[in-house]
C-alpha positions in Angstrom: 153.5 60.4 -5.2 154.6 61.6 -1.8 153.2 60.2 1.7 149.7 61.1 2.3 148.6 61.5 -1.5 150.3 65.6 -1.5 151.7 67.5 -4.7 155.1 67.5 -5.6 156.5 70.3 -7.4 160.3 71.3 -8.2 161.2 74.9 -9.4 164.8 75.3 -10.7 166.3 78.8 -10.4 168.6 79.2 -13.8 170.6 82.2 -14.3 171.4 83.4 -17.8 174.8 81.1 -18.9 178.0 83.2 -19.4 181.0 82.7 -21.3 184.2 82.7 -19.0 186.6 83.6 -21.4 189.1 86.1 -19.8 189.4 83.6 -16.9 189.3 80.6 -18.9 193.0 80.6 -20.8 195.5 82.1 -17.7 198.8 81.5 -17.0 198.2 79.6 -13.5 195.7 77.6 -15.5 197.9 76.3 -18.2 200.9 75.1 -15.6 198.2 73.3 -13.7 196.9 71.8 -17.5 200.1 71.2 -17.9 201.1 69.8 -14.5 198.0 67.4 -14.6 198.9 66.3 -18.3 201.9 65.4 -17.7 201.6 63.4 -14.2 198.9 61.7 -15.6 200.6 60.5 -18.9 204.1 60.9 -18.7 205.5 60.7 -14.9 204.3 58.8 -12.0 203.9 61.4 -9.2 205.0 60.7 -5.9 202.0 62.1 -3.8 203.8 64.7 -1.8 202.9 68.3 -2.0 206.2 69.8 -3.8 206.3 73.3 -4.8 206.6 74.5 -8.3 210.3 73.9 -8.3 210.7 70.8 -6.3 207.8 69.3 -8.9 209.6 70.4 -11.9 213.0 69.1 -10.8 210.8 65.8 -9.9 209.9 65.6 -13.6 213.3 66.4 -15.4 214.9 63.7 -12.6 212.0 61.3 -13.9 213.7 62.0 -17.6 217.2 61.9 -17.1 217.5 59.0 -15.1 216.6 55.8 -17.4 219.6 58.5 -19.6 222.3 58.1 -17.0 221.4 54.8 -16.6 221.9 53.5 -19.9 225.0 55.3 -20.2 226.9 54.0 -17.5 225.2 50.1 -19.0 227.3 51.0 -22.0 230.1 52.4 -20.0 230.3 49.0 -18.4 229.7 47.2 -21.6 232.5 48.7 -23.0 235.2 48.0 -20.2 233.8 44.6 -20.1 234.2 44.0 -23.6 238.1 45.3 -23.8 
């Protein structure tokens, strides 16, 4: 009940729905999906605004460096053990 004993009444204004769907599956769509996905699960990202390029190369660095450094571990492990 609202101050001083009024009437309260709420009207919504509801357009018909609509089905999105030739904006729904793009292209820029999926590599921001995709982009998302993968930071979220897979990589840790590093906060800085990279472009398309620099963010990709991010990722593949992300991948190939626990590679490189288990290879140059075995490298090592078999100098060491000559």
């Amino acid at each position: 009940m609202p101050f001083g004993g009024g009437k309260v009444t709420f009207e919504i204004d509801r357009t018909d729905l609509q089905n999105p769907t030739e904006d729904r599956f793009t292209c820029k769509r999926f590599e921001k999906a995709l982009n998302v996905t993968l930071n979220s699960v897979v990589f840790r990202s590093s906060g800085q605004d990279l472009t398309t390029a620099g963010t990709y190369i991010e990722m593949a660095s992300r991948v190939t460096e626990p590679i490189l450094l288990g290879l140059a571990v075995l490298a090592v492990r078999n100098r060491v053990k000559r």
